[in-house]
N, C-alpha and C positions, 0 to 999 in steps of 0.2 A: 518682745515675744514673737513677734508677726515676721522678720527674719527668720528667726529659729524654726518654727514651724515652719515657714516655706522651706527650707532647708530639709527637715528631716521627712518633707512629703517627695522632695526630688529624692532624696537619700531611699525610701522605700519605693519609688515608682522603678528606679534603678534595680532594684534588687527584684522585682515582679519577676514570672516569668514572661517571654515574650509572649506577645497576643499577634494571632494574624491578621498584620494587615491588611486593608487594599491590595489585591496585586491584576495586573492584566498580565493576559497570555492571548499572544496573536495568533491564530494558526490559517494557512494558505493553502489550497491544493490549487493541481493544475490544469482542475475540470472537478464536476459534481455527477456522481454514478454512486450504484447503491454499496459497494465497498468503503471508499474512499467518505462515503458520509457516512457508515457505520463505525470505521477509526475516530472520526472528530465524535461522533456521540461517547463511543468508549471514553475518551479524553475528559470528555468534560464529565463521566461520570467518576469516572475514578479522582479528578478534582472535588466533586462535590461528596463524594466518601471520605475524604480526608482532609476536608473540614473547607471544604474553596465551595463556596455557594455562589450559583450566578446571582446578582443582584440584590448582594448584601455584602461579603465581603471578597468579589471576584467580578473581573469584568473579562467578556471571555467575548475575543471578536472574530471575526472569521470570514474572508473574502476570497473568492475562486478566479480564479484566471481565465476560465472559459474554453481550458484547452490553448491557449496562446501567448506562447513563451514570453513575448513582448509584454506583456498585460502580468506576468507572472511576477519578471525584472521590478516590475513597477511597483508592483505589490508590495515586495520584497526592499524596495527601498522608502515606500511610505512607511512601514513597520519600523524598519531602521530607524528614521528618523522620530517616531513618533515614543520610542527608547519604550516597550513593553516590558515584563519583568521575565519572559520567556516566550521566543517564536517558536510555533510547533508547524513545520512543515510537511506536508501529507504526500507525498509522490516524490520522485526523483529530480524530475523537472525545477518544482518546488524550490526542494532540497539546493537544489544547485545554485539558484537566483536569490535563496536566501542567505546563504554560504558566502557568496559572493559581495552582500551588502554589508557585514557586519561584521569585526573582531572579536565582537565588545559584549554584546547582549548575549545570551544564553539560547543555543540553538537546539531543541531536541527533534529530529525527524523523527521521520515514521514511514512506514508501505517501500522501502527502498531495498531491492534487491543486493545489488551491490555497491556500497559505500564507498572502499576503494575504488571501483571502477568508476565510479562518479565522481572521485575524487573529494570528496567530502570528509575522509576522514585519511591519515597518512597509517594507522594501528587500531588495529581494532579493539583492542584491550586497551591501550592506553593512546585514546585518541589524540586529546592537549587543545591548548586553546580553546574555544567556547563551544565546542562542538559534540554531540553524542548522540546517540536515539537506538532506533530497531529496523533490523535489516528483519524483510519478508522474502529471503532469497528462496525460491521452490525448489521441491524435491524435485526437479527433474529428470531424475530416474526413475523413482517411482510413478510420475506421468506417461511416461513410454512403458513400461510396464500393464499400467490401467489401461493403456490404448492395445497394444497387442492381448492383452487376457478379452477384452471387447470386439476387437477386429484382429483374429489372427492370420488374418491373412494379408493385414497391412503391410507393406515394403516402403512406400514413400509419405513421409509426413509433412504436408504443408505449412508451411511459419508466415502468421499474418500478425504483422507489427507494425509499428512507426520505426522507421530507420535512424528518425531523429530524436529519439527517446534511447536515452545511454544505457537505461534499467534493460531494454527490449534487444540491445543490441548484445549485451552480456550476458544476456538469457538465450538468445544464437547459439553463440559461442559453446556455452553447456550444452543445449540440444546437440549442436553436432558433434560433440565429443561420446556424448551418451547414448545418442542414435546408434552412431559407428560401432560402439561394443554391443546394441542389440544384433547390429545388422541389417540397418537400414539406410535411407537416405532422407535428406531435408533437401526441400525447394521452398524458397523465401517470393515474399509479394509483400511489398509496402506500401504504407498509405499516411502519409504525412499528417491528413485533415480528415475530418472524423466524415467529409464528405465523399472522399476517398474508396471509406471502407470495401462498401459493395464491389466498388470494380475491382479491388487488391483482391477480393473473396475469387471475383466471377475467373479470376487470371489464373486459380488455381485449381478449377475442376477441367480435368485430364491429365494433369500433373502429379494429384495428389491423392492417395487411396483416403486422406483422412487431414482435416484443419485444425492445428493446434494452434491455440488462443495463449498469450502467457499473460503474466497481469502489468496490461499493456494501455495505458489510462486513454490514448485515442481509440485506438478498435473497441474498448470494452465499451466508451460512451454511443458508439453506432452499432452499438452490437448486434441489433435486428436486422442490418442491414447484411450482415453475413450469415446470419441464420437463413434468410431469407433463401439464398444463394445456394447453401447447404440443405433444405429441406428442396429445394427444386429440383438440386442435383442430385440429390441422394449419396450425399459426401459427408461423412460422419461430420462432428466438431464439437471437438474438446477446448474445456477452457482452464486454465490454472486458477480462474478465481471463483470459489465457491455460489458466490452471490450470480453468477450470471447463467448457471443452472438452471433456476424458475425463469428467466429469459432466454430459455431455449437451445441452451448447451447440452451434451448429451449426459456427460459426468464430468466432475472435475474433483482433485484430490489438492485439499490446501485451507488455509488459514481462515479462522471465521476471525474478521476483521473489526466486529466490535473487539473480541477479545485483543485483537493487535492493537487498537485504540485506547484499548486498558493498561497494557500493559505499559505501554507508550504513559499515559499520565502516573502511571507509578514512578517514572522517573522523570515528570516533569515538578510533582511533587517534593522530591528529593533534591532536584535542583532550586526551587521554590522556599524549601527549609534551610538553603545554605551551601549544599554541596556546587564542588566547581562542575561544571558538563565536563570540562579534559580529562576529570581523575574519575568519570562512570566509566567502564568498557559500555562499546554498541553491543548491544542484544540483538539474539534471533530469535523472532516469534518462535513459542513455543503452543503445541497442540495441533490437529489438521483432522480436516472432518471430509468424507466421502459421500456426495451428493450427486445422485442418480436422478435423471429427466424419463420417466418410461415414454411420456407422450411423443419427447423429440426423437428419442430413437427412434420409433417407430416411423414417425414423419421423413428420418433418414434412412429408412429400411433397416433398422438394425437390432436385434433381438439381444435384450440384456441379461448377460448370463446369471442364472442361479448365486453363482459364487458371488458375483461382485454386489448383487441386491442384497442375498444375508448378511455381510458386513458394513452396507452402507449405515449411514449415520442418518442419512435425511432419504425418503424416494420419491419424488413429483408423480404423481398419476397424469 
């Protein structure tokens, strides 16, 4: 009898529906700023909404690079090896050193503007191979927009990035496409290291009627350091990433990045239940919230119009 029943217990454990296992999920960025840790909170709650709980049946890890690509690489190949059930890489940078570690394991980025340009994906609809996530490419039309209805009497727009950041260097490219149909100009200042920043800022007041910030993970982590520059100067500065507003940007129109982080574990979920990452298309964050600083304008001399406060979403006093 004692066969038999063992038999008919495998025979109905077969037939169960499946239960959720164990699973890890690596996720890396390429620096910690208050964006970039609002995406990895999003993640991990939209895991634990759909049944992945930390510390019961989810183990959910998470290690920064510090801003240094070398350190990133690294990351990115201990992950590799350590075979997670899904890497979720948080920035471009990220993205790229974990891309490069791995065929095999399930990749979903996240915060990356341009995928193809970073070569991360060959289709965006039908990526292949282990690879998929959400691109947070900006409206940067709308941002030149928000900056002349603010300053209309801007003509030259300053761009302060990392030159060695692929995400910042294809967000160039856009700016000066879309400047030119305002009828403006761009002058660029880079800064490699987040110790950089200030002097990249201090190279472009005389240059620049106004500093646009894109969501640029070294400038954003020293972002005081160009504030600073900008309130001394009285040189407006706009940022593309919502979050850096309350630190002292004047407005920025863009992505609230827990929701990016959300959106993002809804399809690390999906990968988690089965699906391959090559057969998800990349997503583009969906939603964009308009967050107004009255205090730093004022610190920039700049008076915020009527129009653009009624339909702000968020207004700092």
């Amino acid at each position: 009898m004692r066969p038999i029943l063992l038999a008919l217990a495998a025979s109905l454990a077969l037939s169960l529906p499946a239960k959720a296992d164990d699973v890890t999920v690596a996720v890396t960025a390429i620096v910690e700023h208050p964006a970039l840790d609002a995406a990895r909170k999003g993640v991990l709650d939209a895991l634990t909404a759909a049944g992945y709980k930390e510390g019961e049946n989810l183990n959910f890890v998470f290690e920064s690079a510090q801003g240094n690509p070398a350190t990133a690489a690294q990351i990115a190949r201990q992950f590799a090896g350590d075979e997670p059930n899904v890497i979720v890489p948080i920035s471009t940078p990220s993205a790229q050193a974990v891309v490069s570690s791995t065929r095999d394991i399930p990749v979903v980025f996240t915060a990356v503007s341009d995928p193809l340009g970073a070569q991360l994906v060959k289709n965006m609809d039908k990526p292949g191979g282990n690879v998929t996530g959400l691109s947070d490419m900006s409206p940067v039309a709308e941002h030149i927009a928000l900056i002349k209805e603010i300053r209309p009497d801007v003509k030259t727009i300053g761009y302060l990035y990392n030159s060695g950041e692929a995400n910042s260097v294809s967000l160039l490219a856009v700016l000066k496409a879309e400047a030119e149909k305002a009828g403006l100009k761009v002058v660029e200042s880079a800064a490699t290291k987040s110790a950089e920043v200030q002097g990249a800022a201090r190279a472009l007041v005389g240059r620049a009627d106004a500093i646009y910030i894109p969501t640029d993970n070294t400038i954003i982590s020293a972002l005081e350091g160009a504030v600073a520059v900008a309130e001394e100067s009285k040189l407006p500065l706009f940022t593309a990433d919502t979050d850096s507003v309350s630190r002292g940007s004047i407005a920025a129109l863009g992505f609230n990045y827990y929701d990016v982080g959300k959106q993002t574990g809804e399809i690390v979920v999906r990968v988690l239940k089965g699906e391959n990452p090559g057969d998800i298309a990349v997503k583009t964050a969906a939603g964009s919230d308009l967050v107004v600083n009255k205090a730093a304008a004022e610190k920039m001399g700049v008076t915020l119009p009527q129009s653009v406060l009624s339909r702000a979403t968020k207004v700092i006093e």
